[in-house]
N, C-alpha and C positions, 0 to 999 in steps of 0.2 A: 540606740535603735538598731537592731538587725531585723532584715526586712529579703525577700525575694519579688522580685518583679519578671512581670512576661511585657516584652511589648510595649513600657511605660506605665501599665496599670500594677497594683501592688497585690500581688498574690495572699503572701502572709509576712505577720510581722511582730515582732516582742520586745517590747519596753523596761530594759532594768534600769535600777537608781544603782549610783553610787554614795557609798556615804562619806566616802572623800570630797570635798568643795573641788572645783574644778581647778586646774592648775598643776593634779595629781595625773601621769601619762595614765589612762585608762586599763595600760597591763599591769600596772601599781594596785588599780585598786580593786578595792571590795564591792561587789555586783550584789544586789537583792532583784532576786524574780517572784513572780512580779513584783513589782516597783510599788513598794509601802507607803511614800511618804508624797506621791504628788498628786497637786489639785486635777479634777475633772477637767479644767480649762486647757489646764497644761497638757494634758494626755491629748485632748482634742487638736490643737495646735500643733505639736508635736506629728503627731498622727497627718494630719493635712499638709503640715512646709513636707513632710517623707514624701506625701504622693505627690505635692508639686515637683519636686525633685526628680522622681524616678520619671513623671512623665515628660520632664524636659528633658532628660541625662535618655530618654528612648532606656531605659535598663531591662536586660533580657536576663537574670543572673541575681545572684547574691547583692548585695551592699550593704554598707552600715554608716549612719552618721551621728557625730556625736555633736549634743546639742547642750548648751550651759543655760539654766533656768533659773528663774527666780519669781517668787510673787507674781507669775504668768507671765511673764516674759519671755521668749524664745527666743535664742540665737542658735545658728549654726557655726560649730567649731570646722568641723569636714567632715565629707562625704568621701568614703574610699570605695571604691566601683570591686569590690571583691570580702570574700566571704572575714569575720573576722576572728577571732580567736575566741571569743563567747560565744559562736555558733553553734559547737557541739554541748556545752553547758546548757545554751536556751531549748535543743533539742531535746535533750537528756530530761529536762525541766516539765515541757509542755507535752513530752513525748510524740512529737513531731518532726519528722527528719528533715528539715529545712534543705540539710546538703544533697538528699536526694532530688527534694523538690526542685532546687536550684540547677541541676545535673539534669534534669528530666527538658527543662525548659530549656537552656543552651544548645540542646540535641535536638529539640522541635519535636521531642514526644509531648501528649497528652497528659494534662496534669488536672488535679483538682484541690483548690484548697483545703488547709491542716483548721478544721476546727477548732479555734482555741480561744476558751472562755476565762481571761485571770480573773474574775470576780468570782468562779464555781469551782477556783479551785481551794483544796482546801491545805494546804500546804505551803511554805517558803522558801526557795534554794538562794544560797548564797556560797560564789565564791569568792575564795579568799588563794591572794597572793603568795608563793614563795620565794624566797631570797637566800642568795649565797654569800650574804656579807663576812662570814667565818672563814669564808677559805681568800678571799681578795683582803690580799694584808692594805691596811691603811685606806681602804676605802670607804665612803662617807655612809653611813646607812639612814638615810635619810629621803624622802619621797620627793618627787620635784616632776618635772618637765618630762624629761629623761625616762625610758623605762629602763628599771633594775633588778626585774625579779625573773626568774631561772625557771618559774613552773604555776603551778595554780593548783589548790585543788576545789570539791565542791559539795557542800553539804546538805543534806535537806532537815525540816523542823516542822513543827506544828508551826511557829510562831518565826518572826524575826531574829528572835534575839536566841533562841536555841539554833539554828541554824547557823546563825553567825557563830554563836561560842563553837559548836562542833565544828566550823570550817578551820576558827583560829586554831582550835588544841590539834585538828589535820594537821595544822603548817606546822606544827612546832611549836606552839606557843602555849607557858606552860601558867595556868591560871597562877596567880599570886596567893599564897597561904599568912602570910605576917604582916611584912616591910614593903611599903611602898615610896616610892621617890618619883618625886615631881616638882619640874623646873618648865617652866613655859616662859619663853620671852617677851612676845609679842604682848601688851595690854591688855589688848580686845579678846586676845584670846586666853587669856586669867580669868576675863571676867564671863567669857561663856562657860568656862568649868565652872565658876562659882554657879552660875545664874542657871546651869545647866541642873544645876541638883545634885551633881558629881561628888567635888570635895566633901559634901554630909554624907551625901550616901555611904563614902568608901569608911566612914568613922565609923556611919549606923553598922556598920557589917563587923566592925570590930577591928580595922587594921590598924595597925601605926600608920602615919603620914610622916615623912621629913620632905624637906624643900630646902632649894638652894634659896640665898637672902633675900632680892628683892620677890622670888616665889613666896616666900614668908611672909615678908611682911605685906601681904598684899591678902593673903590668907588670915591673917594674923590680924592685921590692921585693918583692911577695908571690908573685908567678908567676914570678918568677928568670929574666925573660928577659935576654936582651944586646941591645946597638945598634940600642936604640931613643932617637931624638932626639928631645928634649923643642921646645915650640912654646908659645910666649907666647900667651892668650887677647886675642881686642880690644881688649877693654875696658882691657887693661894696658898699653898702648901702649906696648910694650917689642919689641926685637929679638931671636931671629927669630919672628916673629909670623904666626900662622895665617891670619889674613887678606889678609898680604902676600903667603904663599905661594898663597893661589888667586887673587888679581888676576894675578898677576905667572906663571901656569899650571903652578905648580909640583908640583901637587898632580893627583894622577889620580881618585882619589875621597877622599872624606869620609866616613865612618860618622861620626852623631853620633847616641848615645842620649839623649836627654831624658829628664830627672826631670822630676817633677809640678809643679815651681815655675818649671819653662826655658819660659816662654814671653811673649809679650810684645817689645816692637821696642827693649829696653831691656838686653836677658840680652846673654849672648859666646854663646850657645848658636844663638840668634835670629841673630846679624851670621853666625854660622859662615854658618850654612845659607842664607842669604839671598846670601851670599858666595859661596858654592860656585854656586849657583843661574844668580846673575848673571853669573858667569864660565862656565857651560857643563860644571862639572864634576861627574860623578858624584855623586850623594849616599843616602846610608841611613839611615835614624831607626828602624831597628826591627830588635830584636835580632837574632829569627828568620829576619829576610832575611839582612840582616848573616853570620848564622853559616854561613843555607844557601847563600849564593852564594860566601862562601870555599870549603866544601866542592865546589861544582861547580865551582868553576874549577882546586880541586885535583885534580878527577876528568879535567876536562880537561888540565891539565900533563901528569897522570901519565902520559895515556895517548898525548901527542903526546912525551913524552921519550924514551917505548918503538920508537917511532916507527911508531905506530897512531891511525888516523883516531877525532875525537869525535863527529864531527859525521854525523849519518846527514841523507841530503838525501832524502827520498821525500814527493811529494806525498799529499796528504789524499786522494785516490781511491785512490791507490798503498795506504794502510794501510788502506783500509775495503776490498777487494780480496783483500788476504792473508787480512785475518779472515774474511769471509767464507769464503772456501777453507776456513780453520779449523774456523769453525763446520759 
């Protein structure tokens, strides 16, 4: 939630999801404007604990607080009393100058709220994270607590899932053409890529899969897939071996989920991704990307096999233009 308040009462205010589970520091993650994926209840909630807030906290100024939900649950993580680093995004977005608004109100000028409708609008912006892990030698590239990313950029889409792909290919990240590699530790989180529709998906589109062992057989064994090739972790120093295949380019991306114990310059988990890194290839450590960028790039096959465009090209004036008209 970034939100500007006069007085205690709430001026204006805008709601992204992330698609990272919480846990992930919020400059890590991936922002969708508006916010795709949450109930009416929870918008409502959400929206009410904000103005409780501003009206106890007296806020004459910016704020943003960030709130972990579930199945209409609300909790508050924190409230920071200043503008946050999604503001100019949300601005950019809703075409609303929030920082102005903010600035007008601190000065005891005269203001009037930024109308802003997300149900009328017709468009998605998402941004997405950048990171330096290529130039910090031995450092972990993996999401956590902590923020670690050097920049952001921000894309817009007819839909979710083209905006997201344009923000990722923004950052550097470069779709996968062949070989996929995929190692997740955690159980639970095996069985949401199965149960997500992911691991078919990525077959239906044509890729190779390999998997380190217990990813195999887990793939192999409990989800009943087929022709998937198993890949020797580092540390085993056995053939054909995971590491070999991304020195050697064999490999187009890497999904690797960490459990709570994979870290450290000593783990297979650790050489993966430092591997992957060092060689320039794609990499993922976090489920929810993982699942949603199969799903976007299965919206993208689908619809170039039809042989229908995904990709909508309309500048940032272009979509604030339309709406407008809208509005």
């Amino acid at each position: 939630m970034d939100a500007v308040g006069q007085g205690g009462e709430l001026v204006n205010y805008a709601i992204a999801e992330h698609i990272e589970n919480a846990g992930v520091h919020s400059g890590d993650a991936t922002l969708l404007l508006p916010a795709q994926r949450l109930f009416v209840e929870t918008h409502r909630r959400v929206k009410s604990i904000t103005q409780k807030l501003c009206r106890a906290l007296k806020i004459s100024g910016p704020f943003n607080i960030q709130f972990i939900c579930k199945d209409n649950e609300v909790k508050v993580i924190e409230c920071n009393l200043r503008a946050s680093r999604s503001l100019p995004f949300i601005s950019k977005t809703y075409n609303a100058n929030f920082v102005e608004l903010a600035t007008r109100i601190m000065l005891g000028l005269p203001v009037r709220s930024a109308k802003i409708q997300p149900m009328e609008i017709d468009y998605v912006a998402c941004k997405v994270p950048m990171f330096s892990f290529g130039r910090l030698k031995n450092s972990d590239p993996r999401l956590g607590v902590e923020m670690s990313s050097t920049g952001e950029v921000a894309c817009f889409g007819v839909n979710a899932y083209e905006a997201f792909l344009k923000g990722m290919i923004a950052a550097n990240f470069k779709l996968p053409a062949k070989n996929i590699m995929i190692s997740i530790g955690p159980g639970q989180q095996k069985a949401e890529f199965v149960s997500s529709g992911a691991a078919q998906l990525l077959q239906d589109m044509g890729f190779s899969l390999y998997a380190t062992k217990s990813t195999h057989e887990y793939l192999t064994g409990t989800a009943g897939l087929k022709n998937i090739s198993m890949l020797f972790k580092p540390l085993v120093k056995r053939e054909p071996n995971v590491l070999t295949m991304l020195q050697t380019g064999k490999l187009d991306l890497l999904i690797n989920v960490p459990d709570g114990m994979d870290s450290g310059s000593m783990t297979d988990g650790f050489k993966m991704r430092r591997g992957a890194i060092e060689a320039g290839i794609s990499l993922i450590t976090d489920i929810k990307t993982a699942v949603f960028t199969v799903h976007a790039m299965h919206r993208k096959w689908t619809r170039e096999s039809r042989g229908k465009p995904f990709w909508d090209i309309t500048s940032w004036q272009e979509h604030v233009e339309i709406q407008e008209k809208l509005s």
